[in-house]
N, C-alpha and C positions, 0 to 999 in steps of 0.2 A: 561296593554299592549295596546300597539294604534293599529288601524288594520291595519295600512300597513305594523307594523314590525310582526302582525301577517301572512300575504300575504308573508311575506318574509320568513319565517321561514317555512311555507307549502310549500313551491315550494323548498325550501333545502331537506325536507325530502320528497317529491315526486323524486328529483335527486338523492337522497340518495337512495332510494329501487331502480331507475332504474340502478344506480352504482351496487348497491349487488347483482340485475341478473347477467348484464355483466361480473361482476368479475368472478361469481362462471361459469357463459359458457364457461370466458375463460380459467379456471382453469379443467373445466371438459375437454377442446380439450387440455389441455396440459397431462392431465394424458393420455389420447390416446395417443396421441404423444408420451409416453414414452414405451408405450405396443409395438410401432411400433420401436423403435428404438433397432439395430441387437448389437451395440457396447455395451450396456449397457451404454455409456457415457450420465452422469443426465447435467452436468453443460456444458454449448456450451457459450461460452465467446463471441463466434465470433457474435452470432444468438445473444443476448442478447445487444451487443454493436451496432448492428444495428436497434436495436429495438429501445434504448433510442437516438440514432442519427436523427433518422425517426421523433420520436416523437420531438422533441426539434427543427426539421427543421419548424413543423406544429405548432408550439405553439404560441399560439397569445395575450399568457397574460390570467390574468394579473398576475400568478405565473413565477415565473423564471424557463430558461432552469433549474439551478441544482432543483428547489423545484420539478420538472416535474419528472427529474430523480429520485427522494430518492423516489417519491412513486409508481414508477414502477418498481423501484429496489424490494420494500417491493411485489409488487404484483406478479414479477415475482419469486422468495426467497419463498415463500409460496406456490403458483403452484407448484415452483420445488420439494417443499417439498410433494406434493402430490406422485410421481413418487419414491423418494427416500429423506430419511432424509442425507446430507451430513455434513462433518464434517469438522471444519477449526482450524487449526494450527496456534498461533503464539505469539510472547514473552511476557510472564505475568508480574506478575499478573492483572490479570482485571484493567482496570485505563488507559491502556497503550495506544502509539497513532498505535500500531499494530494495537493493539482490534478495534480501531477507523476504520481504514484503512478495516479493514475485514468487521465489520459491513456495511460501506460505499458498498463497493462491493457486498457482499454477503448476508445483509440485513438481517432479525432476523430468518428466520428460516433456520436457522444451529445450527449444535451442535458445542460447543466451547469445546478445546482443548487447555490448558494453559500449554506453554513452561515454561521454567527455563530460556535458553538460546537460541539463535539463530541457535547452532547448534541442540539442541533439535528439534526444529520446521524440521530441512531439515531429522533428524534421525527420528523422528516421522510420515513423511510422508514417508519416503523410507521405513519403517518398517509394514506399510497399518493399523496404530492406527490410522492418521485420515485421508481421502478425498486430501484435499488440504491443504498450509498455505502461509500465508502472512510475508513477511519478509522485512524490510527497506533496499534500495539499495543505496540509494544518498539522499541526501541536500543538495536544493539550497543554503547555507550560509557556509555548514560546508566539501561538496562534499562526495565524496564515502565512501561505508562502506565497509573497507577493508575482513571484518570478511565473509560480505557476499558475495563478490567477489571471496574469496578464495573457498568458501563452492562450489559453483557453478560449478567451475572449476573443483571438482572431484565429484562431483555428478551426477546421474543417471536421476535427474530431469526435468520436463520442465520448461520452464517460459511459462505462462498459461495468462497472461494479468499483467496488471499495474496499480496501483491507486496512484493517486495524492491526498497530504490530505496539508492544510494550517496546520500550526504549532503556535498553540496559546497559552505561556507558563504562567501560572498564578503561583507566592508565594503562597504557601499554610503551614499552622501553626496551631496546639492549641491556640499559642497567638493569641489576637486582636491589639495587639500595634506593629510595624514594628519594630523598634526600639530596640525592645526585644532580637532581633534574633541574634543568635551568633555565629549559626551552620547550613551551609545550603546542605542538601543530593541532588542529580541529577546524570543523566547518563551524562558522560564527553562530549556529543554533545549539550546538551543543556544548561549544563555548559558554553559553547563555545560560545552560541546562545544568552545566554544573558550575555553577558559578559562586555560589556560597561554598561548596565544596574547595572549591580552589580556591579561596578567599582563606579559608582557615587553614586549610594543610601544606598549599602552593603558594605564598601571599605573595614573595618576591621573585615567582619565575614568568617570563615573557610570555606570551599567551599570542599566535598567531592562526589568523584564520585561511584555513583552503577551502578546493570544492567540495571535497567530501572525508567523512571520518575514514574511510579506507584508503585513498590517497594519503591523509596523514601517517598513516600505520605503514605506506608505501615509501611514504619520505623517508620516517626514520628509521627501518630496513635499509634505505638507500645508502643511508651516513655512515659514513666509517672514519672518519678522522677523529681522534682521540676528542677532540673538543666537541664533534659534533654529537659524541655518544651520550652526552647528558642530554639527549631532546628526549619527547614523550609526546605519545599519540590520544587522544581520547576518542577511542572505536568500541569496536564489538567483540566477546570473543574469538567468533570467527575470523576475525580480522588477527587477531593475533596469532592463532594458525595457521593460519593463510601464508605470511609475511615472516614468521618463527620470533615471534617477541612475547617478553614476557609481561607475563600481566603482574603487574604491583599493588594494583588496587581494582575493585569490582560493585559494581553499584554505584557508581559515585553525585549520579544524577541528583540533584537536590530534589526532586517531587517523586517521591517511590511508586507511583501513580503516573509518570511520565509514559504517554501515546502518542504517534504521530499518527497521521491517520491518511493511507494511499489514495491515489484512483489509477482506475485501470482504462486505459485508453487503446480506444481502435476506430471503427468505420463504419459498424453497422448500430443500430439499434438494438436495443434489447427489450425482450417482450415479457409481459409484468409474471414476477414472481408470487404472488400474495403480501409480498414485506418489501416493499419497495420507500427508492426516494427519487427524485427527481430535484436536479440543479437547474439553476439558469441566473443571466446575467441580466440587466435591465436597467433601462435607465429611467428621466423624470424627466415631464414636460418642465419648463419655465413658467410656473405658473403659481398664485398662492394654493394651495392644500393639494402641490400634486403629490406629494407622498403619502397622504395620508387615500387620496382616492386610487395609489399604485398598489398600497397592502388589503386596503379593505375587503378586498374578494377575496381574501382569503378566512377572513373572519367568516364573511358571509357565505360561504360557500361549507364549511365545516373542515379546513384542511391547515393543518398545525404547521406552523411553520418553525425551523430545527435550528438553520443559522440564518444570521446577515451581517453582510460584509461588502464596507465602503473600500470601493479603489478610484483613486483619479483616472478620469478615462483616455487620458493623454491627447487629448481631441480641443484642449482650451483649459484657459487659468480657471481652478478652483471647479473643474466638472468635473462629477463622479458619475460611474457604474457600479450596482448594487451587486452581488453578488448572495443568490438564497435559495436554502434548501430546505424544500417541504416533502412532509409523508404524504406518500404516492404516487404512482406510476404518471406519468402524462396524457393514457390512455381512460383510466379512472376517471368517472363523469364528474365527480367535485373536482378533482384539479380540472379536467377541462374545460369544464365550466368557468372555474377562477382566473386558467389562464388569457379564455378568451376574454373574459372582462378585465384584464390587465392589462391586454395589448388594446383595447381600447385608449388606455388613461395614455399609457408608456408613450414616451420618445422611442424606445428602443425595448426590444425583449428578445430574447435567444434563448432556447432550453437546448440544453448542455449534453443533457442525458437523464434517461431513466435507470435504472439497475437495480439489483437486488443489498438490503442494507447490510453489511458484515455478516456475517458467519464466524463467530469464534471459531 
C-alpha cells in the first residue's frame, strides 16, 4: 500500500468516528425530543421534509442532492426508531415498487407490513395493525389508480406526504435465452408500460395480469414444470433477487421518464412545511355553471391548482367526484379562503390531506 492511499484512508476513518459522535448526539436529542412531544405523534413528515430541503439547499457536492437525501432518510428512520419502532403498510409481496416507495420514505427502521391488496393496506391501517402505508396513486405513463381513488374517498385517512419513485421495469425468467419465453405474468399497469416493448421483441408471448409485479417474479420462481419455465416476470431488480431470477432484459419501459407517484397514509394531520400541497375530493351541485362557480375560488383566490381528476361517484348513473390537487397547505389563508368559498358552491367537499410535496 503506498503511503498517500495510506493518508487517505486515515483521514476516512478519523471522519468516520467524527461521523459516529454526531450521529449518536443527534440521535440522543431526537429521543429527547420525543420525551417532550405531548401528541405522541413519532413521524413529523413536515420537520423531516424540511430537513432534507435545508440539506440539499447546502450541499456542495460531490454527492448528489438524492444521495444526500437517502442517507439522512436512513439517519433520521433509525433516530426515529429510537423514540418508537413504527410500522408501514403496503402491497406485497416484498419485490414490489410499494416496498420501494416505503423504503425510499421511511428508510429501514420500520417494521414492514405486507398487504395482499391495496385495499388491505387502507383496512390495515384503519384497523391500528400498522402506523402508516404507502399506496400507488398515479402514473406518469399509465395516469390514476382508480382503486385508490375510490378507497380515499370513503376512508377515514389522511394523506400524510408523497413519494415519487422512477419506474424501472426489468424481464425476469428461470431461463437465460429470451427467446424461450412464452408466458409473460405483470400487474396490467406495467403491462401497459411496456407495451411497445413487448410488441416488437415479445410479439407472440401471452401476456397475463396479477396484483402485483412481485407476485409475478413470485409465480415464476414458483414453476418448475419443464413447460412452465418458459414464463417471465416484468418487475424490479429487487425482485429478481429476492426470488433468484435472472434478469434478460432491463429498462424495458417504453417512456424512459416512467413515475409513479405514492401517498403515504395514516391518522393524523400534518402541519405545513413551507412546500406543501393539499388534496381533496368534491363534488357539483345540479345546476347550469356549477363547475365553473366550484373552480373559480381558486383563480380568485391566487392558488394554482396541479391536477384534476373525474371518477364516477358510484352514488347514481353518470355522477362524478372531482378529485384536485393544489399548492398549499389547508392552513394557508388563500387556500382557506378558496376552500371555504368552494364549499359554499359544492354538493360535496373533503380535504384529503395536506403534506409536504416530494423530496427527491
Amino acid at each position: 500500500m503506498s503511503e498517500q492511499l495510506k493518508q487517505h484512508r486515515d483521514q476516512i476513518d478519523a471522519i468516520d468516528e467524527q461521523v459516529l459522535k454526531l450521529v449518536n448526539a443527534r440521535a440522543k436529542l431526537a429521543r429527547d425530543i420525543g420525551s417532550l412531544k405531548e401528541d405522541g405523534v413519532i413521524y413529523r413528515p413536515e420537520r423531516e421534509a424540511q430537513v432534507l430541503r435545508r440539506l440539499q439547499a447546502n450541499n456542495t457536492g460531490p454527492l448528489s442532492d438524492e444521495a444526500v437525501s437517502n442517507i439522512f432518510r436512513s439517519v433520521m428512520s433509525n433516530c426515529r426508531a429510537l423514540e418508537k419502532a413504527i410500522s408501514i403498510a403496503f402491497l406485497g409481496p416484498l419485490g414490489t415498487y410499494s416496498e420501494e416507495a416505503a423504503l425510499k420514505q421511511f428508510g429501514l427502521g420500520c417494521g414492514a407490513v405486507v398487504c395482499g391488496s391495496i385495499d388491505e393496506v387502507f383496512r390495515t391501517i384503519e384497523a391500528g395493525q400498522a402506523d402508516y402505508g404507502v399506496v400507488p396513486v398515479e402514473n406518469s405513463t399509465e395516469g390514476a389508480i382508480g382503486l385508490t381513488l375510490d378507497l380515499l374517498l370513503a376512508s377515514p385517512l389522511k394523506i400524510c406526504g408523497e413519494v415519487t419513485l422512477p419506474i424501472h421495469h426489468c424481464l425476469l425468467s428461470q431461463q437465460t435465452d429470451i427467446k424461450q419465453i412464452s408466458h409473460i405474468f405483470s400487474h396490467t399497469q406495467s403491462l401497459a408500460q411496456c407495451h411497445e416493448w413487448l410488441n416488437k421483441n415479445l410479439p407472440r408471448t401471452e401476456r397475463e395480469a396479477v396484483t402485483s409485479n412481485a407476485r409475478a417474479a413470485q409465480m415464476v420462481h414458483d414453476l418448475v414444470t419443464a413447460e412452465n419455465t418458459f414464463a417471465a416476470a416484468i418487475a424490479s431488480k429487487r425482485a429478481a433477487e429476492l426470488f433468484g431470477l435472472n434478469i434478460l432484459a432491463e429498462n424495458i419501459e417504453d417512456d424512459p421518464n416512467n413515475t409513479t407517484r405514492f401517498l403515504v397514509l395514516g391518522k393524523h394531520d400534518v402541519a405545513p412545511s413551507g412546500k406543501d400541497k393539499t388534496s381533496l375530493v368534491m363534488a357539483t351541485k345540479n345546476a347550469p355553471g356549477a363547475m365553473v362557480s366550484l373552480l373559480a375560488p381558486f383563480a380568485e383566490h391566487g392558488v394554482s391548482m396541479t391536477k384534476f381528476e373525474s371518477r364516477p361517484s358510484k352514488t347514481g348513473v353518470w355522477e362524478y367526484v372531482f378529485f384536485v390537487d393544489i399548492e398549499g397547505h389547508h392552513q394557508a389563508l388563500p387556500v382557506k379562503a378558496a376552500l371555504e368559498a368552494i364549499a359554499e358552491h359544492a354538493a360535496f367537499v373533503k380535504v384529503l390531506g395536506s403534506y409536504p410535496i416530494a423530496v427527491v
